[in-house]
DRENPA-3360 file (N, C-alpha, C; in nm, 2 decimals, always signed):
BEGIN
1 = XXXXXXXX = -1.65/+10.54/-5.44/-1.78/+10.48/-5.42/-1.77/+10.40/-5.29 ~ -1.86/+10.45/-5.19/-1.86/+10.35/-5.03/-1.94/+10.24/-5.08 ~ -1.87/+10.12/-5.02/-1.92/+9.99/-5.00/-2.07/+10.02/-4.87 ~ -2.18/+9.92/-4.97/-2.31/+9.93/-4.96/-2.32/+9.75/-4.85 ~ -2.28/+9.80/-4.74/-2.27/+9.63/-4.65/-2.43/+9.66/-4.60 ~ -2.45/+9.53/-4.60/-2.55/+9.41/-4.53/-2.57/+9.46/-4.38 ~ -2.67/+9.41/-4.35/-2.69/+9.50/-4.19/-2.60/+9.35/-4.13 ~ -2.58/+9.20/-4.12/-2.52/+9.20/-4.07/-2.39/+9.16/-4.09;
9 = XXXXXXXX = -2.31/+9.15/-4.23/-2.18/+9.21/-4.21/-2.15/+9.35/-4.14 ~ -2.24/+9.47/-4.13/-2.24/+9.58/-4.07/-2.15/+9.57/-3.97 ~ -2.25/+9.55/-3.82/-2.28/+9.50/-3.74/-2.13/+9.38/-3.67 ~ -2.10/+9.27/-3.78/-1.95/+9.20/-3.78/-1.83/+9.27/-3.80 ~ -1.85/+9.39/-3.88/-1.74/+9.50/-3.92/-1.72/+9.60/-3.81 ~ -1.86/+9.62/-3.72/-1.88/+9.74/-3.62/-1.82/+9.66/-3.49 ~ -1.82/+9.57/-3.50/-1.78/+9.44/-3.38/-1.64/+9.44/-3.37 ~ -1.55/+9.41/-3.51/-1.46/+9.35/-3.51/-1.35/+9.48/-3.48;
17 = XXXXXXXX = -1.39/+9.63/-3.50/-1.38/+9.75/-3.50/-1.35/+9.76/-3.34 ~ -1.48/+9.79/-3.31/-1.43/+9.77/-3.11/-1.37/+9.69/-3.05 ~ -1.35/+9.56/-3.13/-1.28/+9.48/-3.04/-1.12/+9.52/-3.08 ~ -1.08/+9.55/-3.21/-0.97/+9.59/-3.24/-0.90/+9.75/-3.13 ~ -1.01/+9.81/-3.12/-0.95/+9.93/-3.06/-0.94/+9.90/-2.91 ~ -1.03/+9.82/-2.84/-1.01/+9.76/-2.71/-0.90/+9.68/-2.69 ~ -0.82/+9.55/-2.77/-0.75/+9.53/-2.78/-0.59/+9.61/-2.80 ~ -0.61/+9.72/-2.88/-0.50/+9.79/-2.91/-0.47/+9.88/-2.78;
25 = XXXXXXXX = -0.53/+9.86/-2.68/-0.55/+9.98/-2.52/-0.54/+9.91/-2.42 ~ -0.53/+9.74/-2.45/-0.45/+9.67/-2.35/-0.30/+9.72/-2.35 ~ -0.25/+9.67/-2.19/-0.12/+9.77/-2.15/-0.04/+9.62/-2.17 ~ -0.06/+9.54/-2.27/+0.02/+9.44/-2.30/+0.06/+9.41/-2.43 ~ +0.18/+9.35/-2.48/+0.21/+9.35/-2.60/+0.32/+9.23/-2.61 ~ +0.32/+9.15/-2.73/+0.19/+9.19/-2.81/+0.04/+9.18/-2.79 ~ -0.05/+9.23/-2.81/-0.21/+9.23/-2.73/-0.20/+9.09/-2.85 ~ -0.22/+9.08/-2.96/-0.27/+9.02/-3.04/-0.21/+8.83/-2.97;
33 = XXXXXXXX = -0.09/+8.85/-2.95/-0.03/+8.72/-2.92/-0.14/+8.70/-2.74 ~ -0.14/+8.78/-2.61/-0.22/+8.78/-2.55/-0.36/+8.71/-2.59 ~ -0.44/+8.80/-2.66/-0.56/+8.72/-2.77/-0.58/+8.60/-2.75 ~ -0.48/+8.55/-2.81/-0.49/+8.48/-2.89/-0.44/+8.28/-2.76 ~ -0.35/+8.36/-2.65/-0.30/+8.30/-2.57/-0.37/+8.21/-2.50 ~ -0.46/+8.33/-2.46/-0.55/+8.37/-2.35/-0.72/+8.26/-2.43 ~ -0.70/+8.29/-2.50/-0.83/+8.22/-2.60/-0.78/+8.07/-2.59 ~ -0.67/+8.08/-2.61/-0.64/+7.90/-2.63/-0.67/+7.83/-2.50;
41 = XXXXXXXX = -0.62/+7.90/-2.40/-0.63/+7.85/-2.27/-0.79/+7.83/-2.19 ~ -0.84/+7.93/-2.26/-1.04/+7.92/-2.20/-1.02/+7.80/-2.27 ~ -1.06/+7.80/-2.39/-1.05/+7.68/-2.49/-1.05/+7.54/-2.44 ~ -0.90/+7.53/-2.36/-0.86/+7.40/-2.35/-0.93/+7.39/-2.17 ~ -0.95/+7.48/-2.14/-1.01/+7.42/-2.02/-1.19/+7.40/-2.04 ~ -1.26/+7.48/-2.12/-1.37/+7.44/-2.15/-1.38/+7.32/-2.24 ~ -1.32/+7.30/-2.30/-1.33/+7.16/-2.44/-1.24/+7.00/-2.38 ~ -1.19/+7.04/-2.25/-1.11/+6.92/-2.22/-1.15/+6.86/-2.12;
49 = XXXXXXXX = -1.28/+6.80/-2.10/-1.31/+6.70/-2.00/-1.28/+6.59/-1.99 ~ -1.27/+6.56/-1.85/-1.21/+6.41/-1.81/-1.28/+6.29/-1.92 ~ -1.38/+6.31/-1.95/-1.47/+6.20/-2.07/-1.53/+6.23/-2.13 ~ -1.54/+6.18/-2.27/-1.60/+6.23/-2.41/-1.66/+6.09/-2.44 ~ -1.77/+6.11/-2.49/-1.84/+5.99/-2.56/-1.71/+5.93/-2.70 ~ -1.60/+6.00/-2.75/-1.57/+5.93/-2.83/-1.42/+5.90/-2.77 ~ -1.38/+5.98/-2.66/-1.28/+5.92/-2.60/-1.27/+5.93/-2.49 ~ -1.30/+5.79/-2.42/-1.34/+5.77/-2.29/-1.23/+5.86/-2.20;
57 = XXXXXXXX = -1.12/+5.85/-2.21/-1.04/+5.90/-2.07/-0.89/+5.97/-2.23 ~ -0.91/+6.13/-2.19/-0.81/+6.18/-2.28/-0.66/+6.18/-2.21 ~ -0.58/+6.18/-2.28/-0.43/+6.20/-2.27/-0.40/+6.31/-2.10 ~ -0.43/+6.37/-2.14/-0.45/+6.53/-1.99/-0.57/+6.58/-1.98 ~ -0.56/+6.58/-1.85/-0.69/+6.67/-1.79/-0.63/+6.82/-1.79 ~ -0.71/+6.90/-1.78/-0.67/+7.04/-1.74/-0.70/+7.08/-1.56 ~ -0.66/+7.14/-1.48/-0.67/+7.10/-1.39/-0.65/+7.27/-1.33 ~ -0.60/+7.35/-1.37/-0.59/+7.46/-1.31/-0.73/+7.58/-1.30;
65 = XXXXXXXX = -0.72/+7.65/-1.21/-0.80/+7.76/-1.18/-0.76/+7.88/-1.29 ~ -0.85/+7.91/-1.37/-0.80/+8.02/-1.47/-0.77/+8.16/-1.44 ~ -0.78/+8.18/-1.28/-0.78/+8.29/-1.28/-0.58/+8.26/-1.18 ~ -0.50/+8.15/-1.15/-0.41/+8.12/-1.09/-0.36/+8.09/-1.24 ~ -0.41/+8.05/-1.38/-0.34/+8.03/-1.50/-0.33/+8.18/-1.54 ~ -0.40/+8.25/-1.53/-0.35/+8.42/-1.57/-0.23/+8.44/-1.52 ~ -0.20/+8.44/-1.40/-0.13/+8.54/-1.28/-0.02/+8.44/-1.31 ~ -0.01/+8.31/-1.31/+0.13/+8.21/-1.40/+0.16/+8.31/-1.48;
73 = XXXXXXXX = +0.10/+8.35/-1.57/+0.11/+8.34/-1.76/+0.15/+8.50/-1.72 ~ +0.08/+8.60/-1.68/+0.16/+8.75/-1.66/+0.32/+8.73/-1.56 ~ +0.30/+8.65/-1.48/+0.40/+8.66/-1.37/+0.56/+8.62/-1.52 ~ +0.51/+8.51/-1.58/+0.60/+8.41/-1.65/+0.62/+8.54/-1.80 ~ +0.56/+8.58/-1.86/+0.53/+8.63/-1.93/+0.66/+8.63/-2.00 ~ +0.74/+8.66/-1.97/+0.92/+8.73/-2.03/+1.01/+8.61/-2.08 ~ +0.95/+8.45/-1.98/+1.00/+8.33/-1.99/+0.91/+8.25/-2.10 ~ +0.82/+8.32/-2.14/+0.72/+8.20/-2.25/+0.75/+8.17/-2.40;
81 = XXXXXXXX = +0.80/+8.32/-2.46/+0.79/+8.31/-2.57/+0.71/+8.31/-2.64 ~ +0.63/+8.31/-2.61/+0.48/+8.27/-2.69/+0.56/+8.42/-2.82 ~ +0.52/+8.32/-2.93/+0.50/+8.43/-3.08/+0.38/+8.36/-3.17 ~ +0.35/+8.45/-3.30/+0.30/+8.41/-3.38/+0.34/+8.37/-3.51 ~ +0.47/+8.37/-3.50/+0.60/+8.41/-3.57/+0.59/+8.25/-3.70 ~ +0.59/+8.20/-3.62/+0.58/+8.03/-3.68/+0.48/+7.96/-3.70 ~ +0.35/+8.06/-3.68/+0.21/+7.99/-3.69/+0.10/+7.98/-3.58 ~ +0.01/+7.95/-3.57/-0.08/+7.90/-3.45/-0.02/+7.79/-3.43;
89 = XXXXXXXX = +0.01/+7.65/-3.54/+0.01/+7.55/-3.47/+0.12/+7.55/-3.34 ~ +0.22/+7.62/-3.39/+0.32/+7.60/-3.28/+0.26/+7.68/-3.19 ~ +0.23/+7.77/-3.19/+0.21/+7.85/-3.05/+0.11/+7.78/-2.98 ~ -0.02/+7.70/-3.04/-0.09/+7.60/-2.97/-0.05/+7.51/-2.89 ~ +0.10/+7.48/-2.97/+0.19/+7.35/-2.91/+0.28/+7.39/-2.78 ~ +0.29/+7.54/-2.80/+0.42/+7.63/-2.69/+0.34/+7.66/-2.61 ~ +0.19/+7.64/-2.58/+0.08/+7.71/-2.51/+0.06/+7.55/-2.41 ~ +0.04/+7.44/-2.54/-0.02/+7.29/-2.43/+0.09/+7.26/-2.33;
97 = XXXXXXXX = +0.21/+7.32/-2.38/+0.39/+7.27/-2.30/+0.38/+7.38/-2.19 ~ +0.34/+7.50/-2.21/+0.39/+7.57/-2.10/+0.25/+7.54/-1.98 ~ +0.15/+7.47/-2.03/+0.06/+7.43/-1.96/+0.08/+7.31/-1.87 ~ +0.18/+7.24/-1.96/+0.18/+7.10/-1.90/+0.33/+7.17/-1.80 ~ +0.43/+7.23/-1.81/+0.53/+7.25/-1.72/+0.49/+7.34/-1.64 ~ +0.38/+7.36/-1.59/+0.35/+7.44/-1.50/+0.22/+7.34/-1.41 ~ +0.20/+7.25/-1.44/+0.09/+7.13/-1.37/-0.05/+7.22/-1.37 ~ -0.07/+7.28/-1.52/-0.17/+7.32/-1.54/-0.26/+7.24/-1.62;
105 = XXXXXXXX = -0.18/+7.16/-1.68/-0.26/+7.00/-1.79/-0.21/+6.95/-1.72 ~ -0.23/+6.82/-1.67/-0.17/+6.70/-1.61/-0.25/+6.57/-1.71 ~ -0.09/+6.53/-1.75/-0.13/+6.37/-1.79/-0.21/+6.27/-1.68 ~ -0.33/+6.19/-1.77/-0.42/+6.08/-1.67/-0.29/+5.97/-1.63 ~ -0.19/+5.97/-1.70/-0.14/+5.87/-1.67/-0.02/+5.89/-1.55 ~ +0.01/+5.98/-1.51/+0.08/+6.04/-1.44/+0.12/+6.00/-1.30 ~ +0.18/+5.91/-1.24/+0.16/+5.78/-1.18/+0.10/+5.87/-1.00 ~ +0.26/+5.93/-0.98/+0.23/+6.00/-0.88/+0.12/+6.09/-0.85;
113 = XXXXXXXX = +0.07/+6.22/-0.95/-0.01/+6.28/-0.91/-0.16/+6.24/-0.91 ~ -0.16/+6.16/-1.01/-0.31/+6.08/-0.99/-0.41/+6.01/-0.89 ~ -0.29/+5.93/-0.85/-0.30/+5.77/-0.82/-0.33/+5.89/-0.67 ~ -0.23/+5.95/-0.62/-0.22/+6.00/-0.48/-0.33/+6.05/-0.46 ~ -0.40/+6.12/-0.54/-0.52/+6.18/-0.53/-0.61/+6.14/-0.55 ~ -0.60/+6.02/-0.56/-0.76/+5.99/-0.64/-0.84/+6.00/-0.73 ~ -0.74/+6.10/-0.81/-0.83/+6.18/-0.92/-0.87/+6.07/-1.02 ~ -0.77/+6.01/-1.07/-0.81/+5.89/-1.15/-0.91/+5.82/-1.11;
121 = XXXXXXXX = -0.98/+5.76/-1.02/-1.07/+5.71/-0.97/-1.15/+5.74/-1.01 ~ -1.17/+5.93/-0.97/-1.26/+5.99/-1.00/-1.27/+6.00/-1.17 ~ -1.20/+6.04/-1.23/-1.23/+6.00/-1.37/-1.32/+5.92/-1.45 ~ -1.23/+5.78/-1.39/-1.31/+5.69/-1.42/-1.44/+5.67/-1.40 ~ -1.50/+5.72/-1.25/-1.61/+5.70/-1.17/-1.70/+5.78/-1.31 ~ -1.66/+5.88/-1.35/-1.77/+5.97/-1.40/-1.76/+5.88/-1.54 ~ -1.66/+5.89/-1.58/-1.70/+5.79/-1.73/-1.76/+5.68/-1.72 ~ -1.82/+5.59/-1.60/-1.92/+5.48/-1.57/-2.04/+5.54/-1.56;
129 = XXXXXXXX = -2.01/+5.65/-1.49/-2.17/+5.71/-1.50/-2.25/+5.79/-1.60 ~ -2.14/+5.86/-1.73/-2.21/+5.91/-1.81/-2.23/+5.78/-1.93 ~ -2.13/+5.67/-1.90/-2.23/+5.58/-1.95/-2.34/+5.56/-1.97 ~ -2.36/+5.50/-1.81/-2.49/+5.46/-1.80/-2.58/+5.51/-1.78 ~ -2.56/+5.64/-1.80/-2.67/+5.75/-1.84/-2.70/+5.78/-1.97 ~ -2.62/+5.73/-2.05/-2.62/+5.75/-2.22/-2.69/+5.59/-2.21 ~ -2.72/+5.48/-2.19/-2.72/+5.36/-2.24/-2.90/+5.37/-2.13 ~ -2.94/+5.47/-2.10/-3.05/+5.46/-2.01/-3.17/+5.54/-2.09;
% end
């Protein structure tokens, strides 16, 4: 008896289908660990801005060009380790370390590279200003 799906479970099943076969025809392996890598890292550079309304100034900025964090991540690829072996959380954790040993996350507090650049400044500058844009 064929399963009678919903147009859009369909549709989620016909999705998850292509992306599975697309994925299995990357010339990298594991593709799924790639995935999964590669997602964490858009991730942390779109979700990690210098200021958040609930935490003014976070632990690390992200600071790298994604397309210079690829060409890291294939060049390094044999040195990462990355598995899925022990969970997401660690590989989340083996993803934020190989980010931060490569001066792809940089800590705010980081005396030298900050301070020299100004970036801190700038940080802060913008957390005064989305203040007072939020308080206006």
């Amino acid at each position: 008896m064929a399963n009678e799906f919903t147009s859009e479970v369909l549709q989620v099943k016909l999705t998850l289908d292509r992306m599975v076969e697309e994925l299995n025809e990357l010339k990298v392996f594991p593709s799924l660990v790639w995935l999964w890598v590669w997602d964490v890292i858009r991730n942390m550079q779109d979700t990690n801005p210098n200021v958040t309304p609930f935490n003014p100034v976070q632990e690390y900025v992200f600071v790298g060009d994604l397309d210079v964090v690829f060409q890291a991540l294939w060049d390094q690829v044999d040195k990462t380790g990355f598995t899925l072996e022990y969970g997401v959380e660690d590989l989340d954790e083996a993803i934020r370390d190989w980010l931060i040993d490569n001066d792809f996350l940089v800590a705010l507090d980081d005396d030298g590279w900050f301070d020299e650049e100004g970036m801190l400044d700038d940080v802060l500058d913008n957390e005064e200003e989305t203040t007072d844009a939020d308080d206006k």
